[in-house]
N, C-alpha and C positions, 0 to 999 in steps of 0.2 A: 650751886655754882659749879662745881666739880662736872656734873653732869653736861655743861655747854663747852668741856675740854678748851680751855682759854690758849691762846697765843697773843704772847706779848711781841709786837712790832715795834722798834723806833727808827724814827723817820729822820735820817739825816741828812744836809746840803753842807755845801761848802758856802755857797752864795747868799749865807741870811742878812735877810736888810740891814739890819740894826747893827750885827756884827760879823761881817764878812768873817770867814774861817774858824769861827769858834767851836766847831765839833771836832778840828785838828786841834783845838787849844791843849798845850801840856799841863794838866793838873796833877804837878809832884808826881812825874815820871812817867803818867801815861794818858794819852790823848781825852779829853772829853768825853765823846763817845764810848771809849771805852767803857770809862768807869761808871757810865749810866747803864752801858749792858751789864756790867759787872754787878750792879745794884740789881736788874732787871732778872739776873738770875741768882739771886739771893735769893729772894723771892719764892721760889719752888712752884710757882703756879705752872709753867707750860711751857714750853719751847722759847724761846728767845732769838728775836731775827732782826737784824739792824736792814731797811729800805733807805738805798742811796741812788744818786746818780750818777758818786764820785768813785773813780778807782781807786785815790787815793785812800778815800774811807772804807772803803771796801776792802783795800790793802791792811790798815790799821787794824780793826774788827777782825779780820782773818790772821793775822800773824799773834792776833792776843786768843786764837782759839773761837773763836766766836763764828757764825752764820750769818749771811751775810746775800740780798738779792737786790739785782742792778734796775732800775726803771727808770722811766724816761725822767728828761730832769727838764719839761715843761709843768712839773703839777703846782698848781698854786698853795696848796696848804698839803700837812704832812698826812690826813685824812684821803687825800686821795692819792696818796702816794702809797698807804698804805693797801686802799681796793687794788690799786695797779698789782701790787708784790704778792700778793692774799690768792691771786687768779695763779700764779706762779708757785706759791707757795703750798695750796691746799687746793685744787678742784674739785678734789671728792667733797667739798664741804665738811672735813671732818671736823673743823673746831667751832661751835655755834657764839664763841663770844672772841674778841678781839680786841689788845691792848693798845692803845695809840698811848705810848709812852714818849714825850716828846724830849728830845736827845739835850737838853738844857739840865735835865735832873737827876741829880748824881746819889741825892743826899735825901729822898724819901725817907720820913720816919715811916718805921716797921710796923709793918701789915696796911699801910696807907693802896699800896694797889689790891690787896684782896678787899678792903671796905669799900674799894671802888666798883670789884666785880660782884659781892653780895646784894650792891643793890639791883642786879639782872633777876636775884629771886622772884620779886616783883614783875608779873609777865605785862603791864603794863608801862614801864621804863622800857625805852628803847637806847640811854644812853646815861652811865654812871659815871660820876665826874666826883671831886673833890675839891674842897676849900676850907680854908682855915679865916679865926678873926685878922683884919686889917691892921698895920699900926697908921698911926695919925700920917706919915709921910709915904706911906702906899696909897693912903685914901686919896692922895692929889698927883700921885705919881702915874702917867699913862701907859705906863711898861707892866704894871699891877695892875691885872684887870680884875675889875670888880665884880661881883657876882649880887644881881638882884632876885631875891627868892622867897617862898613862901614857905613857913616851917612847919614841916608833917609831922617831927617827934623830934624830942629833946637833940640828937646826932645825924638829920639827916632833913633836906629840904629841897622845894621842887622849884627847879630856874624856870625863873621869870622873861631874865635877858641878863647879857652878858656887856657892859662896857671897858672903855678906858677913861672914862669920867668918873669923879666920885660920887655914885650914886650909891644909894637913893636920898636924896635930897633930906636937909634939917638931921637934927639932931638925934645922934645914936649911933650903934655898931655897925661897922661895914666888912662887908666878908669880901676875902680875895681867894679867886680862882688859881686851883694849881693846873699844871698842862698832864692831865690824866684822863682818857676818854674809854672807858669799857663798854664797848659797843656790841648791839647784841648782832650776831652776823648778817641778818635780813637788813637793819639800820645802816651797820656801813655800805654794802652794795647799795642800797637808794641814796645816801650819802651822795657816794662817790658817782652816781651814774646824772646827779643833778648840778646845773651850772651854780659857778660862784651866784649868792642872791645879792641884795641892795647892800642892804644892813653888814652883812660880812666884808663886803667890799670898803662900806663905809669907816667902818669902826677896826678892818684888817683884824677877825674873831673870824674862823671858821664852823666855832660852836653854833653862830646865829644862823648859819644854814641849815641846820638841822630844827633850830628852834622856828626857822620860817617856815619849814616845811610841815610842820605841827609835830615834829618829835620831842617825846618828853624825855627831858634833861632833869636825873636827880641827883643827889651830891651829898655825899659823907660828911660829915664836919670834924675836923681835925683839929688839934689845942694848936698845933702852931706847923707852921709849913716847912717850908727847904728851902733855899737858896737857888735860884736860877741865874741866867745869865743871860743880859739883854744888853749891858753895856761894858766898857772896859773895866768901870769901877766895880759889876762886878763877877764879874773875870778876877781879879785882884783878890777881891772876898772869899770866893770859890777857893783859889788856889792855898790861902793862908788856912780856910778849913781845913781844906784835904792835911796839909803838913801835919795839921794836932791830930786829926786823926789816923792820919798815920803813924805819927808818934807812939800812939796810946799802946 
């Protein structure tokens, strides 16, 4: 893993559907954004670089110390916001793997992004993802996307497809996808050089274009996930965490 010199990107807007402004959100004292880069370089894997379109965000990210590069803000999903900033960021191709950390996640449990990029060991993954089990009210929830897969060993399994429905249908466990993509560097350039597909458009998953494009998608499995943020309630959640932990 070491050897593909990883860069973590996250990709952030002002204008997200669900919740306009939430990567300015204040989580106990400092922006959203922030404190996913802040998580992102915990981490110790590589370089850390927030891709915006916003000065504002760009402002925030830079004044907390952080790096920070400007791309257009027509891209549809944060995967090609990322190729855009990547062209800017690195030309000599120095880094062979790339973190699409997506700017909702503050609160990864530890070492959940290197389980992400150990699955690139495998020279046939072309993108390492993560998911933990579902509980009963994510299974139905459209904001929790689900991850349908095939299990290769007890902590690690190969996407099927990606919805916001609770699949896979009848009785049993359901896994939910967290927003982590370890992409190996050839994977996002075709990624990002190929139009939004059906199914991605359909279902608003960016993973499915890669999965329609026949790239294999495999995915760590983790005891229990993090908290993102899709609607105000939880934004609320988010922020009542950060306090205990800050507290502590």
């Amino acid at each position: 893993m070491r050897a593909l010199a990883p860069i973590i990107v996250i990709p952030a807007r002002l204008g997200s559907t669900r919740l306009p402004g939430k990567a300015l959100a204040d989580i106990d004292g400092r922006p959203l954004v922030v404190r996913v880069w802040e998580r992102a370089c915990a981490a110790a894997l590589g370089p850390v670089v927030v891709a915006t379109d916003s000065a504002e965000i760009a402002h925030a990210v830079d004044a907390a110390g952080g790096r920070t590069a400007l791309t257009s803000g027509a891209h549809v999903c944060g995967s090609d916001r990322i190729g855009e900033a990547l062209r800017t960021l690195d030309p000599q191709g120095v880094h062979g793997a790339v973190v699409n950390l997506q700017g909702d996640q503050p609160y990864l449990p530890d070492g959940a992004l290197q389980a992400a990029l150990e699955l690139l060991d495998d020279s046939a993954v072309d993108v390492g993802t993560l998911a933990c089990p579902a509980s009963a009210a994510e299974a139905n929830d459209p904001n929790a996307v689900k991850l349908v897969a095939a299990s290769l060993a007890p902590r690690r399994v190969r996407a099927l497809y990606f919805t916001r429905a609770p699949a896979p249908h009848g009785d049993g466990p359901r896994l939910k996808h967290l927003g982590v993509y370890a992409f190996r560097r050839a994977a996002l350039e075709r990624f990002a050089s190929l139009p939004p597909s059906p199914l991605e458009r359909r279902e608003r998953l960016e993973q499915l274009r890669a999965l329609e494009a026949g790239m294999r998608i495999d995915a760590a499995l983790l005891d229990k996930g993090a908290p993102s943020v899709d609607t105000e309630r939880d934004l609320a959640a988010l922020r009542a965490a950060a306090r205990e932990k800050d507290a502590e």
